[in-house]
C-alpha positions as CSV (number, residue, x, y, z in Angstrom):
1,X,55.2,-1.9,62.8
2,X,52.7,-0.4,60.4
3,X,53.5,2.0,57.9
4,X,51.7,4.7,56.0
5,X,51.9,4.5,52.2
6,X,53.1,7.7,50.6
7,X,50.8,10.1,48.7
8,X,50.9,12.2,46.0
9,X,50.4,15.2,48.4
10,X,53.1,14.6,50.3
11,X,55.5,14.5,47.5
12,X,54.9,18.2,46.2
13,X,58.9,19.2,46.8
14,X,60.0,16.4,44.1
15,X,57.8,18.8,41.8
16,X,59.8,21.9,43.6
17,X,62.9,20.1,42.8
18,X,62.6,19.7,39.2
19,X,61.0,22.8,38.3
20,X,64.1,24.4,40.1
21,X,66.5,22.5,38.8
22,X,65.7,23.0,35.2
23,X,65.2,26.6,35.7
24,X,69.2,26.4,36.4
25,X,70.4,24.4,34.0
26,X,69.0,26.3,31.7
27,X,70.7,29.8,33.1
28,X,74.2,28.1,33.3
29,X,73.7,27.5,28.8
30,X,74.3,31.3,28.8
31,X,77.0,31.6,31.2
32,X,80.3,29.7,31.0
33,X,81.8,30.9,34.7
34,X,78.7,29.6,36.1
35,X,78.9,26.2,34.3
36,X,82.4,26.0,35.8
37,X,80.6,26.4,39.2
38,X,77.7,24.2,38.7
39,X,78.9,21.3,41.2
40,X,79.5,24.0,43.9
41,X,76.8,26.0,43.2
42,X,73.9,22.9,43.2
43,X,75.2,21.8,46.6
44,X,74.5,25.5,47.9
45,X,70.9,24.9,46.1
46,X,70.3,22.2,47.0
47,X,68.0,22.7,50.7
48,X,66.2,25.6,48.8
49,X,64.8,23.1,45.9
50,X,64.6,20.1,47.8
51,X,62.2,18.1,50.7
52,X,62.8,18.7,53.9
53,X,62.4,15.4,54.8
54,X,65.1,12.6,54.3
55,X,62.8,9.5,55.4
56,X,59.0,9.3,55.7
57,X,57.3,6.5,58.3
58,X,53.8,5.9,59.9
59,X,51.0,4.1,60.4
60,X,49.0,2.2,57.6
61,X,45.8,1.5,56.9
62,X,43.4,-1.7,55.7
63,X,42.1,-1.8,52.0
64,X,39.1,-3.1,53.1
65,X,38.3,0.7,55.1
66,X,35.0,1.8,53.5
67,X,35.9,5.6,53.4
68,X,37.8,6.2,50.3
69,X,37.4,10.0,50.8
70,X,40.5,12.1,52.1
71,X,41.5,11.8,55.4
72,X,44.4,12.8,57.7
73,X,46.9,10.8,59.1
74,X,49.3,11.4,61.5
75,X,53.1,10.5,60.3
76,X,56.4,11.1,61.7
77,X,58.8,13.2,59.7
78,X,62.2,12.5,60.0
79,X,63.8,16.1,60.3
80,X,67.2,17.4,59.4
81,X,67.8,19.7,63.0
82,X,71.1,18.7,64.7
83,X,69.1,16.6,67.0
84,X,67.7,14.8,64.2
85,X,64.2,14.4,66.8
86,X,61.3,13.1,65.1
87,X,57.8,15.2,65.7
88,X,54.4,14.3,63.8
89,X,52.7,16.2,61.5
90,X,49.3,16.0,59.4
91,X,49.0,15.4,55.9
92,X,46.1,14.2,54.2
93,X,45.9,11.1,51.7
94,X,44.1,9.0,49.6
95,X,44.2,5.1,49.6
96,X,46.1,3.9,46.6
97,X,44.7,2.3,43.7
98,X,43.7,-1.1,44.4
99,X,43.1,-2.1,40.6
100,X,46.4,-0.9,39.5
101,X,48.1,-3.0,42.5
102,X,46.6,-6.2,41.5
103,X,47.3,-5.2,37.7
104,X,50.4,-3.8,37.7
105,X,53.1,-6.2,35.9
106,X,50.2,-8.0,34.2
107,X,51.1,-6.8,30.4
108,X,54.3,-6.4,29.3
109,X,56.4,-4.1,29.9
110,X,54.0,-3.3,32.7
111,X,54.6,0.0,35.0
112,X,58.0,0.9,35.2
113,X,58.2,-0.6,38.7
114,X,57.9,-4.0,36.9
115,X,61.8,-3.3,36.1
116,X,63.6,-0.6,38.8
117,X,62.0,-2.2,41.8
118,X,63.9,-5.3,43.3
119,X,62.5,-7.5,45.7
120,X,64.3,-8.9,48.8
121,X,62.2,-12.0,50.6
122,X,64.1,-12.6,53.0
123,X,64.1,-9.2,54.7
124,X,60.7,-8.2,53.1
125,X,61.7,-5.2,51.6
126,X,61.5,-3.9,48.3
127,X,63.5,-0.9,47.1
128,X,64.3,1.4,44.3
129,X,66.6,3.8,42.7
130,X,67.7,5.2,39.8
131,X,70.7,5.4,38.0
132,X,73.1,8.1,39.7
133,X,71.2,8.0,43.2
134,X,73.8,5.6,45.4
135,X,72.2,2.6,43.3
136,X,75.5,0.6,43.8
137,X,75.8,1.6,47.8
138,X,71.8,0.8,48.3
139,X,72.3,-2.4,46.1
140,X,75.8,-3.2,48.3
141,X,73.4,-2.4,51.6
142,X,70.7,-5.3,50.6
143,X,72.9,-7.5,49.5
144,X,74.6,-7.9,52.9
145,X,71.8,-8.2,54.6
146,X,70.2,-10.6,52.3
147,X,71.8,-13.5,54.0
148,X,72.8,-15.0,50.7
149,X,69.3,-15.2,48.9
150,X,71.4,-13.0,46.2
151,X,74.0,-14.7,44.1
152,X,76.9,-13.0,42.7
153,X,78.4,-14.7,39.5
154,X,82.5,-14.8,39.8
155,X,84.1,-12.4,37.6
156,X,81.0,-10.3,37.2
157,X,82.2,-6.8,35.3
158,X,80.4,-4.7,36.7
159,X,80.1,-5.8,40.3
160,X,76.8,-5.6,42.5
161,X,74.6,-4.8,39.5
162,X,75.2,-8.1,37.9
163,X,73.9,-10.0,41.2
164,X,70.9,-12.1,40.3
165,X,68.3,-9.3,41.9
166,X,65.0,-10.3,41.5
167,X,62.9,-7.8,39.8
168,X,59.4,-7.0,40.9
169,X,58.3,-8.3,37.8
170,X,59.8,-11.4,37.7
171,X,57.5,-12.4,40.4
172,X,53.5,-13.7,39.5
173,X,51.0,-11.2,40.1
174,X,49.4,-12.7,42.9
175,X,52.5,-12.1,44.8
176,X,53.3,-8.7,43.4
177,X,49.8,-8.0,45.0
178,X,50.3,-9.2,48.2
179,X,53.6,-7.9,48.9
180,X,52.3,-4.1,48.2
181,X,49.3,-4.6,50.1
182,X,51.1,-6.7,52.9
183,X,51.9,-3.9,56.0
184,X,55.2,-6.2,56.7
185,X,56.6,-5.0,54.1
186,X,58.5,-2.1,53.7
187,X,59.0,-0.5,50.2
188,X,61.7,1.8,49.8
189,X,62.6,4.9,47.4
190,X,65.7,6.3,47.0
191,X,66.6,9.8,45.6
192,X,69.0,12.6,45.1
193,X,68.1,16.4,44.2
194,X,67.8,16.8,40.3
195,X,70.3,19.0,39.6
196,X,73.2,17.0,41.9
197,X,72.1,14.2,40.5
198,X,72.5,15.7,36.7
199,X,75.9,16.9,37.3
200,X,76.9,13.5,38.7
201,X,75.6,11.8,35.7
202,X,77.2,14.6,33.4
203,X,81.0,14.2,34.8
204,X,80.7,10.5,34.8
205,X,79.2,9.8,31.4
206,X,80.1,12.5,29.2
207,X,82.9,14.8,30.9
208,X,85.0,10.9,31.7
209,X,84.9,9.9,28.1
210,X,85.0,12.9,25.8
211,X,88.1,13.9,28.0
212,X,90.1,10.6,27.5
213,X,88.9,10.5,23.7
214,X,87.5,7.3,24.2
215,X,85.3,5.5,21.4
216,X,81.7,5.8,22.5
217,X,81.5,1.9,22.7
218,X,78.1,-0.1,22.5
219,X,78.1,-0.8,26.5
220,X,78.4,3.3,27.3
221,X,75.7,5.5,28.2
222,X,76.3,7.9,25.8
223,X,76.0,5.4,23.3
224,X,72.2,5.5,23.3
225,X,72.6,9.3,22.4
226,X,74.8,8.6,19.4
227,X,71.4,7.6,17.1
228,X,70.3,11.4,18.1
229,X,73.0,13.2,17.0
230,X,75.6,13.4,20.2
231,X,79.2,14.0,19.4
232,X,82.2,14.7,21.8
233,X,83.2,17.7,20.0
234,X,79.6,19.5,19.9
235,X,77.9,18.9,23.0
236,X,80.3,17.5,25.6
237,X,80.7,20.8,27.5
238,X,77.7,21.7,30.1
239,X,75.8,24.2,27.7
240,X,76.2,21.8,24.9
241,X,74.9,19.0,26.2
242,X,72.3,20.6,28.3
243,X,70.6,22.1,24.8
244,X,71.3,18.3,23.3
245,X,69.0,16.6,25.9
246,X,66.6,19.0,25.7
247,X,66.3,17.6,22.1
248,X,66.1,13.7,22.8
249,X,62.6,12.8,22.5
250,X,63.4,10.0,25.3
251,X,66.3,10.1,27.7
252,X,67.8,6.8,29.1
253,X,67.6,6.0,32.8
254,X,70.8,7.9,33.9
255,X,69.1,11.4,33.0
256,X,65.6,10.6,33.2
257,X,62.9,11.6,36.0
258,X,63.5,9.6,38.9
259,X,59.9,9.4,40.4
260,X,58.5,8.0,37.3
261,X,61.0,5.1,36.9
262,X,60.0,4.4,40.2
263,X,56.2,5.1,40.0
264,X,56.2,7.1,42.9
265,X,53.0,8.6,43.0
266,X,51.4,4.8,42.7
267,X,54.0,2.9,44.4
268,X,53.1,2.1,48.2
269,X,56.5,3.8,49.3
270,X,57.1,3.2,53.0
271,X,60.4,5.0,53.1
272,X,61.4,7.6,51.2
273,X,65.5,8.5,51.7
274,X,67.7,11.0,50.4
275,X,71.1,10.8,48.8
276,X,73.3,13.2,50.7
277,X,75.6,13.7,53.6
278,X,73.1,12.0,56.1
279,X,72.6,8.9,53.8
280,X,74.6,6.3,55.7
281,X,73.3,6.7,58.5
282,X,69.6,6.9,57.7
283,X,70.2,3.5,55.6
284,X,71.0,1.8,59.2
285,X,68.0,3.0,60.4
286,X,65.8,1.2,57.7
């Protein structure tokens, strides 16, 4: 089946989202009921900022076409009615950058993809995700279906993320070429609205340990923040920590972007899925 690779154009509500989302977090600093409320209220928020799409499929093209002008393409949208039908729709696209494919882990660090994106052969798929979208429940997904190519050390500490993934740019170049220009493949990208995604990452990594007055111990998130100033006692409540990050000249992968860790206006994306209530069921469908 062939797929159509993602463009930039078609990813305008991942702009929508963020610009959204910060516009909120920024009201909640000046209103404590409304930080109480923040969970609830991003859910309500969350189809108003958001895609409307949870997966994107469709027919590719060949590198070799000599048009490199815009053109339209017929996809099929994957849509969120309660029949869930599937009806296509125009967008229009340019081809990707073939230089930047047959480049792309060539210096190191290389792109950002070099690291987030792992690479399953035997299912020829490739998929990424940052920290706080479902990364263990996508990792748990490819692993089972992997048919042992992944190895799982005994007592690993911190489960499914210390499996021996291989990382796009573990691979030569020559492969990391084929395999994004290769319509086989399919290339998958994971996400979760901003703000849902923030709030997740704030109740887990700051909220969980300034509660138990744990030591903020070398292997903790917030342990990165400690160089820039963080402290339980100043900044571990929403409006705190919310005017801390906005002082970190660069945030670690749990709070940072999503679509750049994942390079997703370069990346040759053949699927792109939501984190939310419909998640399960549109990873079967992969």
């Amino acid at each position: 089946m062939y797929r159509m690779k993602v463009s930039v154009k078609s990813l305008i509500g991942f702009n929508l989202a963020l610009m959204g989302s910060w516009i909120l977090l920024l009201a909640i600093k000046t209103n404590k009921a409304m930080s109480d409320n923040f969970l609830e209220l991003s859910s309500s928020l969350t189809s108003q900022y958001s895609p409307t799409y949870n997966s994107i499929r469709g027919k590719g093209y060949d590198d070799d076409d000599e048009d490199d002008d815009d053109y339209e393409s017929t996809i099929s949208i994957s849509s969120d009615n309660d029949q869930g039908s599937i009806e296509p729709v125009k967008i229009k696209k340019k081809k990707l950058d073939s230089m930047w494919m047959s480049h792309v882990c060539d210096e190191i660090p290389g792109d950002n993809v070099c690291h987030h994106v792992f690479v399953v052969k035997s299912k020829k798929v490739t998929f990424c995700s940052a920290a706080k979208v479902a990364s263990t429940t996508t990792k748990q997904y490819f692993y089972d279906i992997a048919d042992g190519e992944i190895e799982m050390p005994e007592g690993a500490r911190y489960g499914i993320h210390e499996a021996q993934w291989k990382r796009l740019g573990s691979m030569e170049q020559g492969a990391i070429s084929y395999i994004l220009r290769d319509k086989n493949w399919t290339h998958v990208f994971f996400w979760k609205h901003v703000v849902e995604r923030f709030v997740s990452g704030y109740l887990d990594k700051v909220v969980k340990v300034c509660e138990k007055k744990k030591e903020i111990e070398s292997h903790m998130v917030l342990h990165y923040y400690v160089q820039y100033g963080f402290s339980c006692e100043k900044h571990s409540d929403i409006d705190g920590f919310v005017s801390f990050i906005e002082t970190v000249p660069k945030i670690e992968g749990h709070f940072a972007p999503q679509t750049p860790l994942c390079s997703v206006q370069k990346f040759p994306f053949t699927d792109i899925i939501r984190v939310d209530e419909n998640f399960s069921s549109n990873l079967k469908k992969l």
